[in-house]
Rosetta silent file (secondary structure, phi, psi, omega in degrees, C-alpha in Angstrom):
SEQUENCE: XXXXXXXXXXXXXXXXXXXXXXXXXXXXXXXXXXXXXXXXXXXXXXXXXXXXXXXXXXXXXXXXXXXXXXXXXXXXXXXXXXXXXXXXXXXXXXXXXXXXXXXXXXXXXXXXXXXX
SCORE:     score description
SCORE:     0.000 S_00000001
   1 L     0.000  -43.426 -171.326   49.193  -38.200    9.229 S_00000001
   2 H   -74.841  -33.305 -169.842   49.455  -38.792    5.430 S_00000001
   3 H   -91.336  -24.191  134.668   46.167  -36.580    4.878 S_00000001
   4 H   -75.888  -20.432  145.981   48.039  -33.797    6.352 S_00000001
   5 H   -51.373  -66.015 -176.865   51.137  -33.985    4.611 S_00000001
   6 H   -41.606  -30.520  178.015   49.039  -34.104    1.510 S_00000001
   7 H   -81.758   -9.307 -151.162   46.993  -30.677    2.586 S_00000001
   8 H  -105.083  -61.034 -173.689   50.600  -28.817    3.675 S_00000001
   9 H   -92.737   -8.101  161.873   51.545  -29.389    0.002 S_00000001
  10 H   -51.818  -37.727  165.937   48.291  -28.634   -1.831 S_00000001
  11 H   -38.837  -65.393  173.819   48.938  -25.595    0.384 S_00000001
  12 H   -44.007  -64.028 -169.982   52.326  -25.353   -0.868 S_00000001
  13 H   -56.948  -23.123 -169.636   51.626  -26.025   -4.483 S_00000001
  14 H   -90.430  -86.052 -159.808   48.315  -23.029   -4.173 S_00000001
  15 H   -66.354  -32.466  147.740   50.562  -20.411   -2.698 S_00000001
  16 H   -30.722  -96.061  157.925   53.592  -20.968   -5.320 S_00000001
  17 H    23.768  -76.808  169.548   50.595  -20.454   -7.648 S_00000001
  18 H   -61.177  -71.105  146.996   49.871  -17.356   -6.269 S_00000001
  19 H    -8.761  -63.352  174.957   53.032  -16.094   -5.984 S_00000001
  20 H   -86.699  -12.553  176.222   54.068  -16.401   -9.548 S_00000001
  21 H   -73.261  -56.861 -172.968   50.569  -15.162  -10.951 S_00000001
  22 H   -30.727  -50.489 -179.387   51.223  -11.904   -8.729 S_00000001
  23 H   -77.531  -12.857 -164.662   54.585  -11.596  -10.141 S_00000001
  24 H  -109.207   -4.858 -174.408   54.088  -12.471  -14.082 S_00000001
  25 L   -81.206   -7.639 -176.342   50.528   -9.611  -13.520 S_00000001
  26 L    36.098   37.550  149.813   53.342   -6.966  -12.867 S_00000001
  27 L   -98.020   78.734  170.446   50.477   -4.843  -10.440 S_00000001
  28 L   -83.500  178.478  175.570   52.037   -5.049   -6.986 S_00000001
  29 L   -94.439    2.316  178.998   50.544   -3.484   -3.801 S_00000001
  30 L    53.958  -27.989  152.957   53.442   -1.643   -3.251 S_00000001
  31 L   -47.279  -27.305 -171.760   54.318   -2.704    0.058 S_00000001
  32 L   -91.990    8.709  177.042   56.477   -5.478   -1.107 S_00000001
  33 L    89.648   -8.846 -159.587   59.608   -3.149   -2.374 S_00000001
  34 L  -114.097   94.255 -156.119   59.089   -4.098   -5.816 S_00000001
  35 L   -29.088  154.865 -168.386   58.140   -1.774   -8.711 S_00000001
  36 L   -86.257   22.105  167.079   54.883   -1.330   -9.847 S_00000001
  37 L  -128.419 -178.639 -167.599   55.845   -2.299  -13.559 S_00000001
  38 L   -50.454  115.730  160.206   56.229   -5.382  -15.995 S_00000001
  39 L   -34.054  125.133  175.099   59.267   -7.398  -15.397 S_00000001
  40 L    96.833    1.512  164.201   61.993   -7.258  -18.330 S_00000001
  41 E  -113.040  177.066 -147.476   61.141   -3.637  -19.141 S_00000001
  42 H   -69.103  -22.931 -163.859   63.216   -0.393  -19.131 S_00000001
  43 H  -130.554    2.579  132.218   61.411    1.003  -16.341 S_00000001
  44 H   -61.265  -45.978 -160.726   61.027   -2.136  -13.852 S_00000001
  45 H   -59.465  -47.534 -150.621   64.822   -2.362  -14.692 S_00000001
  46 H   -62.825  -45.728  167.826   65.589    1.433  -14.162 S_00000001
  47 H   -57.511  -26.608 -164.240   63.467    1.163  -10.550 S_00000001
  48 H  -107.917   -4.675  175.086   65.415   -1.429   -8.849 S_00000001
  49 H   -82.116  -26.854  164.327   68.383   -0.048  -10.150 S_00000001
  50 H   -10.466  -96.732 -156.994   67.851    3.407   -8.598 S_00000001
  51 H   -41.357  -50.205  139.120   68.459    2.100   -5.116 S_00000001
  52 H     7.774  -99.232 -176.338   71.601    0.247   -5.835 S_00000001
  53 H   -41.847  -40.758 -149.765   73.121    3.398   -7.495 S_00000001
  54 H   -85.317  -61.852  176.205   71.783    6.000   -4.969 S_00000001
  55 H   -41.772  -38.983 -132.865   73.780    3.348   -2.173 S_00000001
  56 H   -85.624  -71.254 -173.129   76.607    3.391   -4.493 S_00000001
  57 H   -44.656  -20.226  174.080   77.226    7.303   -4.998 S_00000001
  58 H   -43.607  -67.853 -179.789   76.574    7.498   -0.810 S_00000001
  59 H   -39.680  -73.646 -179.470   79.753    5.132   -0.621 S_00000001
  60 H   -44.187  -33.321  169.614   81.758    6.998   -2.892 S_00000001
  61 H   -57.074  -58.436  168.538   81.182   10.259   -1.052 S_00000001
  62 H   -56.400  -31.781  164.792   82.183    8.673    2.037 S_00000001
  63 H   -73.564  -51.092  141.174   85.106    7.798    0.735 S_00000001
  64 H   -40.275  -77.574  179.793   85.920   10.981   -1.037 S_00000001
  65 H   -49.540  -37.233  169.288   85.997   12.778    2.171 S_00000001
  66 H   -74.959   -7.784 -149.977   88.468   10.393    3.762 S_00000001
  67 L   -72.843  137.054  154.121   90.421    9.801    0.537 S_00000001
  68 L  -110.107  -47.137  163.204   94.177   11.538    1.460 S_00000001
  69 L   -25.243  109.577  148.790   95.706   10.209   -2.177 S_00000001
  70 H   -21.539  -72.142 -152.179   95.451   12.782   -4.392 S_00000001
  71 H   -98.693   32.978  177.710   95.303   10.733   -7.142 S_00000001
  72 H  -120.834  -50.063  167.745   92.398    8.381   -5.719 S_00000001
  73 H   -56.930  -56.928 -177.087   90.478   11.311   -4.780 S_00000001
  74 H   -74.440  -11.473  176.528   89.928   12.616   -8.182 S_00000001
  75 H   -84.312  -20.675  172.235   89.777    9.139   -9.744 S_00000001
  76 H   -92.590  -35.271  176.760   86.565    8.795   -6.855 S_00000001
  77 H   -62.393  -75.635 -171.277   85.566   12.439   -7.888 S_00000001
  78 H   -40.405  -43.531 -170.366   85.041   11.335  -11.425 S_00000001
  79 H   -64.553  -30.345 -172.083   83.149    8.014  -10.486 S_00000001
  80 H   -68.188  -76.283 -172.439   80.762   10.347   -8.278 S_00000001
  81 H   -44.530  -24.582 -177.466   80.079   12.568  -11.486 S_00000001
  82 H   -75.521  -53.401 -170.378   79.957    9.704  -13.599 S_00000001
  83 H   -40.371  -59.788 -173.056   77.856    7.734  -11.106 S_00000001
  84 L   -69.262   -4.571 -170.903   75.224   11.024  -10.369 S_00000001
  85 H   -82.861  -28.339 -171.902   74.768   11.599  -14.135 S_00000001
  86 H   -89.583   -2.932 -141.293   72.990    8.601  -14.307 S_00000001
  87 H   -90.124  -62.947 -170.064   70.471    9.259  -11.468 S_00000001
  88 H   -70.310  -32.150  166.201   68.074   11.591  -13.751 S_00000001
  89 H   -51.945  -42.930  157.171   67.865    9.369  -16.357 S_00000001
  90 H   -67.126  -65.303  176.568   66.720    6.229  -14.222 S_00000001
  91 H   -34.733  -54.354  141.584   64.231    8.709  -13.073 S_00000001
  92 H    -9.086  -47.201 -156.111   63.455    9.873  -16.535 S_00000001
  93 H  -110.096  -36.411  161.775   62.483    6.529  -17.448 S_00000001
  94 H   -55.226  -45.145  178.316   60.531    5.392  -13.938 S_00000001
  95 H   -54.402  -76.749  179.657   58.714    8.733  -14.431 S_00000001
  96 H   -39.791  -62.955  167.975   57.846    7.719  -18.126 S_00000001
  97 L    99.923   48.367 -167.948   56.670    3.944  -17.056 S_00000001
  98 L   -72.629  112.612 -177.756   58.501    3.111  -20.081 S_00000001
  99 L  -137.828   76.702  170.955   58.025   -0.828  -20.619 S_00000001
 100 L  -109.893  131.646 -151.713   59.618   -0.815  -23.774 S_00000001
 101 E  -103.741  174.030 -101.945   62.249   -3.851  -22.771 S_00000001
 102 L  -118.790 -151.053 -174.348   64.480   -3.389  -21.020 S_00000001
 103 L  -102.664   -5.435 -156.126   68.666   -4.319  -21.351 S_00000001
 104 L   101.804  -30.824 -165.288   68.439   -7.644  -19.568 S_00000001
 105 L  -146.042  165.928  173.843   69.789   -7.188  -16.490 S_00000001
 106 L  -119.122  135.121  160.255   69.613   -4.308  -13.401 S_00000001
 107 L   150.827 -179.754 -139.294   72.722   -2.154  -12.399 S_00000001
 108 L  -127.497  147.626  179.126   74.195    1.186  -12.984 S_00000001
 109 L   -91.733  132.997  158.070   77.212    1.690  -15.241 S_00000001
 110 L   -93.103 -171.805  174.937   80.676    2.430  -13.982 S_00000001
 111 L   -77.110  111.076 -169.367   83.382    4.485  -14.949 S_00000001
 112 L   -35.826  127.120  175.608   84.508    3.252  -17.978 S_00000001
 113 H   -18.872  -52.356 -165.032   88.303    1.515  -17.659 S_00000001
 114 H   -96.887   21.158  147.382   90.138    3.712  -20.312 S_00000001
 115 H   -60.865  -25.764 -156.371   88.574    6.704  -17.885 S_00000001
 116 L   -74.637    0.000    0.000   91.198    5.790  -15.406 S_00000001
């Protein structure tokens, strides 16, 4: 019993292993969802932020078409134009394969506060 616990985690400890070399060689196989570039640059961030943002501008549009408030519909109109402006630009930089680093973090900017 004890010489199988012990192979279950050399198993364990060997596929961790793996796992994080795959992820620090920043090559994927593309199957796994997860950009083909380096972690911590401009253009890994700018890929996973895409989808996000893509979801985001979806929402607002659904919402736009129901909005009856005047003044929530054009305050949702602006976020959509603010929102879609940013679209070519993540592209722009996923195009380039820019891995020049990156901001720190992934997401899409909203519309600034003193926009309202």
């Amino acid at each position: 019993m004890v010489s199988l616990m012990v192979w279950l985690g050399v198993l364990t400890v060997v596929s961790i292993v793996v796992v994080l070399a795959l992820l620090m060689r920043g090559d994927r196989g593309g199957g796994d969802g997860l950009p083909h570039f380096r972690p911590g640059t401009r253009a890994f961030e700018a890929a996973l932020t895409l989808g996000p943002l893509k979801a985001a501008i979806e929402q607002r549009r659904l919402e736009h078409e129901h909005e009856a408030d005047p003044v929530r519909k054009e305050r949702l109109q602006r976020e959509l134009l603010y929102l879609v402006e940013q679209v070519p630009r993540l592209q722009a930089i996923v195009d380039a394969k820019d891995e020049s680093p990156g901001r720190g973090y992934i997401g899409f900017d909203n519309l600034p506060a003193d926009q309202d």
